[in-house]
C-alpha positions in Angstrom: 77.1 285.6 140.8 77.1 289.0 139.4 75.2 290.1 136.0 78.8 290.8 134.8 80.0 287.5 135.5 77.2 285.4 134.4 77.8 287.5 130.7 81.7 287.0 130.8 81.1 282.9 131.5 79.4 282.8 128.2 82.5 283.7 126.4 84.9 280.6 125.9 88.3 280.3 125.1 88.9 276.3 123.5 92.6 275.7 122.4 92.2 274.5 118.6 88.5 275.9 118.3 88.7 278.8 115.8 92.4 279.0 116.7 92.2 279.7 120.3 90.1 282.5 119.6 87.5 283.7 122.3 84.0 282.2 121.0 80.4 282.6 122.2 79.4 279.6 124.5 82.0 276.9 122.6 80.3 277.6 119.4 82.3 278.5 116.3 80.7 281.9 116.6 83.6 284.1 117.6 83.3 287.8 119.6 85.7 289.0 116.6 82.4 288.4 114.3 80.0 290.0 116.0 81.2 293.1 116.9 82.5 293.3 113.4 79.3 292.9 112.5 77.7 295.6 115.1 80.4 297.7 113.8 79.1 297.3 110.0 75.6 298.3 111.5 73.9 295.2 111.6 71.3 295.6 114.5 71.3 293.2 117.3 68.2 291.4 115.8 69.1 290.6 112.8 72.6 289.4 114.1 70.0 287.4 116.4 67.9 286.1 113.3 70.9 285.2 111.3 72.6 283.3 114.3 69.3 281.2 115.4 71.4 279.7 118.3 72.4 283.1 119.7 70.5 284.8 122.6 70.3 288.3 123.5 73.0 288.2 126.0 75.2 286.8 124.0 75.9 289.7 122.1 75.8 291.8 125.4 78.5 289.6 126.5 80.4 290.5 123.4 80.3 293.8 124.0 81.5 293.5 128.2 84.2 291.2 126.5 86.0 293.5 124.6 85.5 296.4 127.0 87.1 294.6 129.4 90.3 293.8 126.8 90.9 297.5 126.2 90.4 298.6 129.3 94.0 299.2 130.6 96.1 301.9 131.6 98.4 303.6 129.7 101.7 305.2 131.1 102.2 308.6 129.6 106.1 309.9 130.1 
């Protein structure tokens, strides 16, 4: 199993948790909070110090997540 794929099996999908929402490792931590969170400039350990049951890859795994989701092509006419 690749890096890459270990990272993306950490990310869970539960219909009903947090509204179907992907979440980090069934927790009711979503990805949509913590890269809102990197986005307000919050550094990765404090995320990690606020969330105690958060790892460092977790938060890389956020990150691969939603690079994957906007990685598509776009058709230009």
């Amino acid at each position: 199993m690749s890096d890459r794929t270990a990272l993306l099996e950490r990310i869970t999908q539960t219909p009903g948790k947090c509204g179907g929402r992907p979440c980090i490792r069934g927790m009711r931590i979503r990805v949509v909070d913590i890269l809102e969170t990197l986005a307000d400039g919050v550094a990765a350990d404090e995320i990690l110090e606020d969330f105690p049951d958060l790892e460092p890859a977790d938060i890389r795994a956020c990150l691969l997540f939603a690079a994957i989701r906007i990685d598509f092509p776009r058709l230009v006419a």
